[in-house]
N, C-alpha and C positions, 0 to 999 in steps of 0.2 A: 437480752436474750441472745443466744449464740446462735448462729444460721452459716447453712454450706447452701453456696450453690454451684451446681454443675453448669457449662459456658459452651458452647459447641461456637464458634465461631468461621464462616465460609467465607470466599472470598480472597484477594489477592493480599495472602496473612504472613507468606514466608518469603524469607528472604528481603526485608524490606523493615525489620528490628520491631518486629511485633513480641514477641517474645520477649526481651528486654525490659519494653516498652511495658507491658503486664506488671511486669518484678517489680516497678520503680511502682506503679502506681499502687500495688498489694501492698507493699511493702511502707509506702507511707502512709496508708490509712491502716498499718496495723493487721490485715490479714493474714492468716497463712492458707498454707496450700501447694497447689501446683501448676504449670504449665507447660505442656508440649507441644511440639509439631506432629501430626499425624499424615498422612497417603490422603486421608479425606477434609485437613483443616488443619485449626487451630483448638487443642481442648484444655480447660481450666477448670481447677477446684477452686471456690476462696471460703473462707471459714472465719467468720468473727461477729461482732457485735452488730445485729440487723441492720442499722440505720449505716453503719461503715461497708455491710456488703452490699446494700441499694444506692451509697454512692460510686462504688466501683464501677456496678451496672448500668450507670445512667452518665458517669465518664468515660465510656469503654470506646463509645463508638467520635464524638466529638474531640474530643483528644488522641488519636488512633496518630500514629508514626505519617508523617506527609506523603508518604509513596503506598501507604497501604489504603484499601477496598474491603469495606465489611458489606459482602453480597447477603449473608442470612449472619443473624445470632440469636439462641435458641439455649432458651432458660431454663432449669430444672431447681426447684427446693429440694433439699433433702435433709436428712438426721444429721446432726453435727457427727465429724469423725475423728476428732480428738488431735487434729496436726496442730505441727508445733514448727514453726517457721516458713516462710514461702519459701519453694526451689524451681527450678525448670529444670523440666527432668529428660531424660535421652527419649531422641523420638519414636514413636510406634509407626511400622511397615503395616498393620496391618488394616484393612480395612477401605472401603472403596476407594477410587482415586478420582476425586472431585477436590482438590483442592487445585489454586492455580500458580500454576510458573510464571514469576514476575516478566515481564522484557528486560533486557539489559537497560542500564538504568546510568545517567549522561554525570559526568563526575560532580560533584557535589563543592559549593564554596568551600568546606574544612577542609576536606582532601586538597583541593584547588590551592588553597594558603599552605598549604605543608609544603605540596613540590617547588612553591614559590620560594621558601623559607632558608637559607644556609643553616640556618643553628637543627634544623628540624632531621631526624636520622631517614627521614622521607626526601629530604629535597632532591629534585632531580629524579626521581625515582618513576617511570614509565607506567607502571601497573598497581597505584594506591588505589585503596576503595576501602568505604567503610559499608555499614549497614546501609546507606541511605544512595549508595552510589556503586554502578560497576557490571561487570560481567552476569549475567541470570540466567535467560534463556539458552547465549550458547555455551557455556560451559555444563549445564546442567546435564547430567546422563540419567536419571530416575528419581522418581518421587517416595520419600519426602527430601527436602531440598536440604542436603546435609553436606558437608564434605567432603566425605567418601561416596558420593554418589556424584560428582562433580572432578572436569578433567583437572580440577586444582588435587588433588589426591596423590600425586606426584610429588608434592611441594609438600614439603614438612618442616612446619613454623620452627624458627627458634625462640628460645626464652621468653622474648621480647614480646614477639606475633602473640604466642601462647598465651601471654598475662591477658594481653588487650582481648583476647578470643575468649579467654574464661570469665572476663571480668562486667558483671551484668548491670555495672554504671558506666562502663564504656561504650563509644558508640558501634566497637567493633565487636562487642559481643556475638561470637555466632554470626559472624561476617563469612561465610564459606570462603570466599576468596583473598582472606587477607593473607599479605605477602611486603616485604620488607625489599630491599637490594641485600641482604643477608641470607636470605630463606628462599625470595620467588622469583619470578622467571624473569630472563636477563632479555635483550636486545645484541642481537649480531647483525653486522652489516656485510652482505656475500656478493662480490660479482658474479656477470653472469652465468661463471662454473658453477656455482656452489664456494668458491672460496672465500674465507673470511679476509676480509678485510680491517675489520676495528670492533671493539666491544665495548656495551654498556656507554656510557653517555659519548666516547669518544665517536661510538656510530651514530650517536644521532648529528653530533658536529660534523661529521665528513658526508652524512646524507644533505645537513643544511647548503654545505658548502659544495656538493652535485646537483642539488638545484638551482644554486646559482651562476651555475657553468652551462646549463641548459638540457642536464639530464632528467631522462625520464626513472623515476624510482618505482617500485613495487613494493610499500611498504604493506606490511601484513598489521591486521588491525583487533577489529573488536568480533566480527561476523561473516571475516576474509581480506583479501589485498584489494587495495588502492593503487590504480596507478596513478602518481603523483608527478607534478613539472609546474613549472613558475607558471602561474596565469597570466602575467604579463610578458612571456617571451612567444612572440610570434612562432618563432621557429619552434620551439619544443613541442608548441602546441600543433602545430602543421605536422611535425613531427610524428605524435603521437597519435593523431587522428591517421595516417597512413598507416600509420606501423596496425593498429586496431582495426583499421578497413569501418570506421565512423566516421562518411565526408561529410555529415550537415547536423545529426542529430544533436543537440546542446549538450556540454561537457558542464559536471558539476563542480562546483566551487567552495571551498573551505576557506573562513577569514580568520585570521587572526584574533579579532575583536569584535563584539558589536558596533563599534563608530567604524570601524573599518569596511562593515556593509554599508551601514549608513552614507558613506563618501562612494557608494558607488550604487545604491538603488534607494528608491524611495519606499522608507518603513515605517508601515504604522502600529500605532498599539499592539495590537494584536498578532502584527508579525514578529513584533519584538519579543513577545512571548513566546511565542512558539518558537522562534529561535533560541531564546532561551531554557525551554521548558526542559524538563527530565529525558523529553522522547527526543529532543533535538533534531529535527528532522530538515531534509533538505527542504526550504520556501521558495517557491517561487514567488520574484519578486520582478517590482518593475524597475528597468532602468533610470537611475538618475538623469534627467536635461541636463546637459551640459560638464555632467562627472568630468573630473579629471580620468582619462582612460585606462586606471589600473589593471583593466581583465582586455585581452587581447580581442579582437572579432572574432577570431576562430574559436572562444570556445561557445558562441551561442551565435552564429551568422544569420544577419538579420531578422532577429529573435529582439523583442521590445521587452524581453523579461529573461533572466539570471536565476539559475538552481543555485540558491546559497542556503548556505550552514556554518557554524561554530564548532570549533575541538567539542568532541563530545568522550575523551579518555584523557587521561594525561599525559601519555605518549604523541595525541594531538596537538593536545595544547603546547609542550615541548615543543614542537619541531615547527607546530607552524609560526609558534609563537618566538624561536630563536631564528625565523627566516623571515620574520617580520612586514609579510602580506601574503596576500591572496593565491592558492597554489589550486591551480585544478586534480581536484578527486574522484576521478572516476573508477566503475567497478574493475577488480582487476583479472579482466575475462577479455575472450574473443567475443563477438557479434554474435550474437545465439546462443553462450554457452555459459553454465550458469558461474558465479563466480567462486575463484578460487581459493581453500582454507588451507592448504597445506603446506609449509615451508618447502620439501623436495620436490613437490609435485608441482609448485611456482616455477622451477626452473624449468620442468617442461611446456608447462601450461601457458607460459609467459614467455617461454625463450624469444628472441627475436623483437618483442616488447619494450622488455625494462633494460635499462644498461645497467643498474644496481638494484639489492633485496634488503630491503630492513625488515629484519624475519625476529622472530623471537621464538621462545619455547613452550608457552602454554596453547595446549591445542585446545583446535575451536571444533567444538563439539556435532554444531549445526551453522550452517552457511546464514549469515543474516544483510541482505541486503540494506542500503540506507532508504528510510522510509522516505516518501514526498509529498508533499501536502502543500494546499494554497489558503488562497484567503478567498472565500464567495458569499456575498452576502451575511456578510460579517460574524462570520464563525468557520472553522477551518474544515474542509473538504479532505482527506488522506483519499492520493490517488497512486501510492503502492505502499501497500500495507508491511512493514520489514520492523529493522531494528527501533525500539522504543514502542512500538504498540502489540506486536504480535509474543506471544500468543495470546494472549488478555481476551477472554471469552464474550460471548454475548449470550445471554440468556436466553432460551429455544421459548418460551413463554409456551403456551396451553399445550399440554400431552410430555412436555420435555421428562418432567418428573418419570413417567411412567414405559416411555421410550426405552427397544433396547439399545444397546450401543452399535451405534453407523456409524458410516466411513462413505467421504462427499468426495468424490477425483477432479472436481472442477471444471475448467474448459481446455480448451489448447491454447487461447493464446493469454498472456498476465497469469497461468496457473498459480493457484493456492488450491490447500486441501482442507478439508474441514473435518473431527471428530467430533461425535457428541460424548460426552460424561457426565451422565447425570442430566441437571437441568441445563446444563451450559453448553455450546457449541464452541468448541476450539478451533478459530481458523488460524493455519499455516502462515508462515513469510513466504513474502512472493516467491515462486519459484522461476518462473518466467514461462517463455515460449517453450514447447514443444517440440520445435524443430530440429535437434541434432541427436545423437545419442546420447553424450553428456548430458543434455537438459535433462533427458526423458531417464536417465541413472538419477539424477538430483532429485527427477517428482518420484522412483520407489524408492531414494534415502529418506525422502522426509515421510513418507507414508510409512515407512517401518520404523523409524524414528521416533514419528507419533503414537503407532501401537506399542511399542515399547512403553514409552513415559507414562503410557497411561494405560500400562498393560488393557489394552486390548482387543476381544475378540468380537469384531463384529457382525452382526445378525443379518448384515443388508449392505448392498452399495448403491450408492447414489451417483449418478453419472448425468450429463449431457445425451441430446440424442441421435446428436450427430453420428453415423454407425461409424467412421472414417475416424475419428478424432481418440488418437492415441490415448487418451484419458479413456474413454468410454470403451478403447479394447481391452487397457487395461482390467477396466471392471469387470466384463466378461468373463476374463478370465480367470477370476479367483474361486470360481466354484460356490458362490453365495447367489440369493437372490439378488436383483438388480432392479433398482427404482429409477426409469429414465424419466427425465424434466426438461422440457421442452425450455431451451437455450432464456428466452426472452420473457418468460414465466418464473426462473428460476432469479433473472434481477428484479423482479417484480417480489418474488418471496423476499429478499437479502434486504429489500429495504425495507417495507414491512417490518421482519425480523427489529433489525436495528431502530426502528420507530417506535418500537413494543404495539404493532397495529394488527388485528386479526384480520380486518375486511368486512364485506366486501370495501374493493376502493376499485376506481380507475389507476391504472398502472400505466403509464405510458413509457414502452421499454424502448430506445434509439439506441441503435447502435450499426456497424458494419455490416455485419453479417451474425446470422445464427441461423443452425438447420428449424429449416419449419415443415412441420407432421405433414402440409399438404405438396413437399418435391420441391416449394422453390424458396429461393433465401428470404429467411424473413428479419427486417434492422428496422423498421418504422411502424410499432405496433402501439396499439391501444385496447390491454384486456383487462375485463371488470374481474376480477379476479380477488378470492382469500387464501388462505394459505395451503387450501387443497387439490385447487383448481380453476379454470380461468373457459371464460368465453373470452372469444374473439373480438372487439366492436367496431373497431375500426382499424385500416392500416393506408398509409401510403399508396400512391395508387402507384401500378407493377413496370418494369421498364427490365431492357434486357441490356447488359453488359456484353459486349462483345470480347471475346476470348475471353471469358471468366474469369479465374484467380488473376489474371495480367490486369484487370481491370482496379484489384486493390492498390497493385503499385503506381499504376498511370491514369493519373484523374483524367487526361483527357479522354479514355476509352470512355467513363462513366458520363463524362459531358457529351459525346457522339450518341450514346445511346437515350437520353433524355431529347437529344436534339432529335433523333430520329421518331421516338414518338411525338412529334411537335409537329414534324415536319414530313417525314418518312423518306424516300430516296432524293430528295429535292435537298437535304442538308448541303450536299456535295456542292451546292453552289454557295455556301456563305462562306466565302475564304477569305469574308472579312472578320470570320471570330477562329479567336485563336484556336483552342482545339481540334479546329478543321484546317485553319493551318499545318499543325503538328505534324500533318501524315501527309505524304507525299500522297499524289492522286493515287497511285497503283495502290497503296497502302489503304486507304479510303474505300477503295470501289471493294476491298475484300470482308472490309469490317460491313458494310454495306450490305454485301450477300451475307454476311451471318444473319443480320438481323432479321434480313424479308427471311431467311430459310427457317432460323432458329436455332442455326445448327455451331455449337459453341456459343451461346449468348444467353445463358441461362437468365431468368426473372428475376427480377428482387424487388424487394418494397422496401431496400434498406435506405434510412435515415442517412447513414455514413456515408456512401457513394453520391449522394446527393449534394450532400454538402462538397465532394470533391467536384461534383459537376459545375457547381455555380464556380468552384474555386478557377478549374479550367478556364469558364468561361469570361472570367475576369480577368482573366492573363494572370495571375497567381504562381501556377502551379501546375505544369502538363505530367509531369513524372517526379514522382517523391523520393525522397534521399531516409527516409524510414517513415513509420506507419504512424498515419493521423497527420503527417506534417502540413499536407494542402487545406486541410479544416482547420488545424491549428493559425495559419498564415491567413484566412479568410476571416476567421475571431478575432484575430490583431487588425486587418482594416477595417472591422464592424466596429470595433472598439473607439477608432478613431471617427467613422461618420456617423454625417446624420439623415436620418430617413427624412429629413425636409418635412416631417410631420404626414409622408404618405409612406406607407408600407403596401408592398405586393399582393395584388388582390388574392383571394381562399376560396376554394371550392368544395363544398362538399358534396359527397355525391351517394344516393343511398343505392343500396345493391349490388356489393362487389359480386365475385365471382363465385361461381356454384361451388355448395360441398360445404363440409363439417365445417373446414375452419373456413370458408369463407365469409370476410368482414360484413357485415349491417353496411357500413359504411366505409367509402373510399376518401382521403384527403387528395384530390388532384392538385400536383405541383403545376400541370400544365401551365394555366395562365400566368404563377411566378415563371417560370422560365421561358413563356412569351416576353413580360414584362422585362425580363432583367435583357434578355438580346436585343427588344425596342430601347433601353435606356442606352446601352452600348452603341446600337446604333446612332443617339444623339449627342454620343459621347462622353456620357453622365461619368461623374468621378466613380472607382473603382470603390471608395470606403463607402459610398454612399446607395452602393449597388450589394455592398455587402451589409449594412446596416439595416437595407429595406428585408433584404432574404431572412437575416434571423428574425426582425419584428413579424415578416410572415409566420415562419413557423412557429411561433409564440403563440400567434394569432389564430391561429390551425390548433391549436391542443384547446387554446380558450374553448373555442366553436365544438370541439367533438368534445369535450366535457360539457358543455351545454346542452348540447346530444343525450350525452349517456345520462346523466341527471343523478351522479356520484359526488355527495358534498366533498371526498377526498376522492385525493387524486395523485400519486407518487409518482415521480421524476427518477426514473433510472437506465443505467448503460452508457456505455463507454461516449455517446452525446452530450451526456448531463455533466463531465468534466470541462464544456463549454461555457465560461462565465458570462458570454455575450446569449447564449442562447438561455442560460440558466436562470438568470437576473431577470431576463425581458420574461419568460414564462410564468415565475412566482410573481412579478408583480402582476400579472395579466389577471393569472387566478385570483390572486388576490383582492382585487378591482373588483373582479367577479361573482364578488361570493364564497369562492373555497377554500378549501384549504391545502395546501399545497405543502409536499414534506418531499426530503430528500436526502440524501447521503450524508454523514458525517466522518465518521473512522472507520468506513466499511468503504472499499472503492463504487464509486459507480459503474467502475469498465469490467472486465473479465476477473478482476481479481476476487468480485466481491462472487461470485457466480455458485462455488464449491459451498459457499454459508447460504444461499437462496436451497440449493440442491436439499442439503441436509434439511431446512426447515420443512419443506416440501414433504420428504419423507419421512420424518419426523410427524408428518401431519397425518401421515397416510398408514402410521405402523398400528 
């Protein structure tokens, strides 16, 4: 008996040889019919002998192309319709835009063998890519993911390109981006006029041979420019951290090979993978004992862990692979500003920078940062969400169906932006900080960017509630409603989201800072919250910073300020702990009068500053060389001590402070930071003063989940990127009774904030 059925297929179906993939399978059981790409999917007829069109249907999803995602597939019987052989046919514009845009995608072993190959018309060739590997998200300019809707439309295959692009048992079938050294975009290497200096492979041999003179390059890449320089040359490295105005932060690293990380950090299973994966993302990884020293100190100064990564194009693989070690690749910006896609606009953006440009011709549609990820409790945390994961949606789960389309502006600091379409929430590549005008041009590219792709109009904005935070003026001022989401409520939705969890749950959101509805900063919160809204239940107990925003760059103001609730004007005489050291008397006695007045020392219950306090007062870290560094450096001695089997006593305390959002309950740090200045005073080791601090606060979330009497309980905000804090609190829960969930490919810190925002409002439309 002869049977059609109609196939709707969602899901991440284009650009990644789903279509191909169709024809071979139709085609060997005998079907006919058809297949397209559509704005809202993949659609299919197939037509043949029943039992041949039920096994198409039940091979569809299990044999799918290795880089594809079938999110929904949706059946239809119908009347035979009398076709006569399978085709794939040109794709249809019209109709919703729910389908999704792959991320760019890390070069694939075949491709990898070609460039490697002399006999091959590929070899040596900078910009291969088949279906299964290459440029996606930033060369794509509109959906459906075709050719001519991508910045490859310039480039007009010859003969060659053209057979493999038509040919539906090739792997380049409907490859949008294939390109030959005949047909696609070349490599020029520019001093820092603009002038050329060599073309096509000859620049990439004189770029090899500028790094080994100890110049710093600007090669432009997959998602923007790299500033590149031997990882083993002190000086380039010294070099390029001045020239960048980056004294401390860690500089990222490209290897050649995987044994080539392996001879210089310790990797396991699982990093191996992810360094190898599709999304190739930077790992951070721990130093090898006793490496031979291939990577200099300067590019991660007493740092016990290395941002590394593998060629993830083959213009990578080329140059680092014909300079034959480890090259630091960092983003190719200024401090603050987001990074660079444009070849003439690298001469400005860079001037002063690079001493040479290895530029080429295919522009880059949207800026895509390199993504970074770790390993915690043994499955991978993404703590900037960029190239290789974004855009790849998460599903809004209850109301999303029915949702109109929103638009999420994030936070100000780690910005991403989030759309929804349809059931799915699109979050953005990092955009970064808010601080310059640059950055704040990059968050309205990518926000008209994204209404573009997915044409568009939305019903609502979703913002932050901080009135001050460039994100949320932007909202205001688009002349839509505006749905504000209180900062630390809004990681609490993003994990959620990403866990497929409605609530209620305990939410314990940590983090620096975020505006709290009641005037004072809130970073150390615990709300019983679902995805519409949250009480209060517990928070931190309140301490005041003296000269406010100065206090995020200089732990020790946050250490004075805990001291002084400890202790109150009496601190001035322990100038046997260092952060009362720090400040000369005259300097002391002022911060002093802020705090009895009030006057600049604003409150906070943040989580973050805390962690900078104990950092101060363990000699650590009096003033930071960029943000998180004093917490980050207190996680590395925690990691090394042992709590001797005693952790810092916990307080809990019922009855904070009056008012709507005042907590049930207080966590008083006091007694840890009595305990931790007695141990100091006896002179207790440093690792072991920071080992007890996180088991405390481990110990403080057990206890106020005990409290609140929530069998979940979710781990979120820019804290939970703490593997020492993060590890000790799931086993805690764990032990406990509950159940504990947390971040995966969604960041814990501000990145993930923009996809909490949208769920929220999404909850609320």
């Amino acid at each position: 008996m002869i049977a059609r059925a109609r196939v709707a297929v969602r899901g991440a179906v284009q650009g990644v040889g789903f279509r191909p993939f169709v024809y071979r399978l139709a085609t060997e059981l005998g079907l006919a019919g058809w297949v397209l790409n559509s704005s809202a999917g993949v659609f299919i007829e197939v037509e043949g002998e029943r039992p041949a069109v039920e096994a198409f249907l039940a091979r569809l999803t299990p044999e799918r192309p290795p880089r594809a995602a079938i999110h929904s597939l949706e059946t239809s019987w119908l009347d035979p319709g009398g076709y006569r052989g399978f085709e794939i046919r040109e794709s249809a514009d019209a109709g919703a835009l729910t389908a999704l845009v792959m991320p760019d995608i890390a070069t694939c072993p075949d491709c990898l063998r070609e460039i490697r190959d002399p006999a091959n018309r590929r070899f040596r060739y900078p910009f291969t890519n088949c279906t299964n590997c290459g440029p996606r998200f930033t060369i794509v300019e509109a959906l459906p993911y075709d050719r001519p809707h991508t910045s490859m439309k310039a480039f007009t295959m010859c003969p060659a390109c053209r057979r493999e692009y038509e040919d539906p048992l090739d792997r380049r079938f409907h490859a949008q981006p294939n390109a030959c050294p005949a047909c696609g975009p070349q490599l020029a290497l520019w001093d820092a006029e603009g002038r050329e200096r060599a073309r096509g492979d000859a620049a990439l041999g004189a770029t090899v041979a500028a790094l080994a003179d100890g110049a710093i390059v600007a090669v432009k890449g997959l998602g923007g420019f790299h500033l590149v320089v031997d990882a083993a040359d002190a000086r380039a490295v010294a070099r390029l951290r001045e020239r960048k105005h980056r004294e401390e932060k860690p500089l990222a690293l490209m290897f050649p090979t995987l044994d080539a990380v392996r001879s210089a950090c310790t990797v396991s299973a699982l990093d191996a993978r992810l360094l190898t994966s599709p999304e190739a993302p930077i790992v951070l990884l721990a130093r090898r004992a006793g490496a031979v020293p291939a990577v200099a100190e300067g590019v991660a100064p007493g740092n016990p862990y290395l941002g590394a990564m593998l060629p993830y194009t083959p213009l990578h693989h080329l140059l680092v692979g014909d300079f034959g070690r480890a090259v630091v690749a960092t983003s190719g910006n200024l401090s603050d500003e987001p990074i660079c896609t444009e070849a003439r606009d690298s001469l400005v953006r860079l001037k002063g920078l690079a001493d040479l440009f290895l530029v080429h011709d295919r522009p880059i549609v949207r800026h895509a940062d390199d993504s970074i990820v770790r390993v915690m409790l043994g499955r991978e945390l993404v703590l900037r969400r960029a190239r290789g994961y974004a855009p790849l949606p998460v599903p809004l789960g209850p109301g999303g169906d029915h949702a109109p389309p929103l638009l999420a502006v994030g936070a100000h600091l780690k910005n991403t932006v989030a759309v929804s379409a349809g059931p799915n929430a699109f979050l953005s590549q990092h955009i970064g900080d808010l601080e310059t005008p640059e950055a704040n041009a990059a968050f309205e590219r990518v926000i008209e960017s994204f209404r573009a792709l997915y044409r568009l109009e939305p019903a609502a904005v979703a913002a932050d509630q901080h009135p001050d935070y460039l994100s949320t003026r932007f909202a205001r001022a688009q002349g839509l409603p505006v749905v504000e989401v209180q900062h630390h409520f809004a990681h609490v939705a993003a994990c959620l989201a990403e866990n497929d969890l409605d609530g209620p749950v305990l939410g314990v959101s940590w983090d620096g800072t975020g505006y709290g509805p009641d005037g004072t900063i809130w970073g150390g919160e615990f709300l019983r919250a679902d995805r519409r809204g949250f009480t209060r239940v517990a928070a931190l107990a309140r301490f005041r910073l003296p000269g406010g925003d100065r206090a995020v760059k200089e732990p020790r103001r946050s250490a004075i300020g805990v001291l002084y609730a400890l202790l109150g004007p009496r601190l001035r005489d322990r100038r046997d702990l260092a952060p009362v050291r720090a400040f000369r008397a005259g300097e002391l006695d002022v911060l002093v009068q802020m705090l009895d007045k009030g006057v600049n020392a604003p409150e906070t219950s943040s989580a973050g500053r805390l962690f900078d306090a104990v950092a101060a007062l363990t000699g650590v870290r009096q003033v930071m060389g960029f943000e998180g560094q004093a917490a980050m450096e207190l996680e590395f001695l925690a990691h090394d001590g042992e709590t001797g089997g005693t952790a810092y006593p916990v307080r809990i305390v019922e009855g904070g402070p009056a008012g709507p959002y005042g907590p049930a309950l207080v966590v008083d740090w006091r007694p840890i930071i009595a305990a931790v200045v007695d141990d100091l005073s006896r002179g207790a080791r440093a690792d072991t003063i920071a080992a007890r601090f996180h088991q405390a606060l481990a110990d403080a979330i057990v206890a106020v989940a005990r409290r609140a009497g929530e069998p979940r309980v979710v781990l979120t905000g820019g804290c939970f990127q703490n593997r020492e804090l993060t590890e000790r609190t799931v086993r805690g829960l764990d032990a406990a009774g509950f159940r504990p969930y947390w971040h995966q490919r969604v960041p814990p810190n501000d990145g993930g904030i923009a996809l909490g925002q949208l769920v929220v409002a999404v909850s609320r439309a």
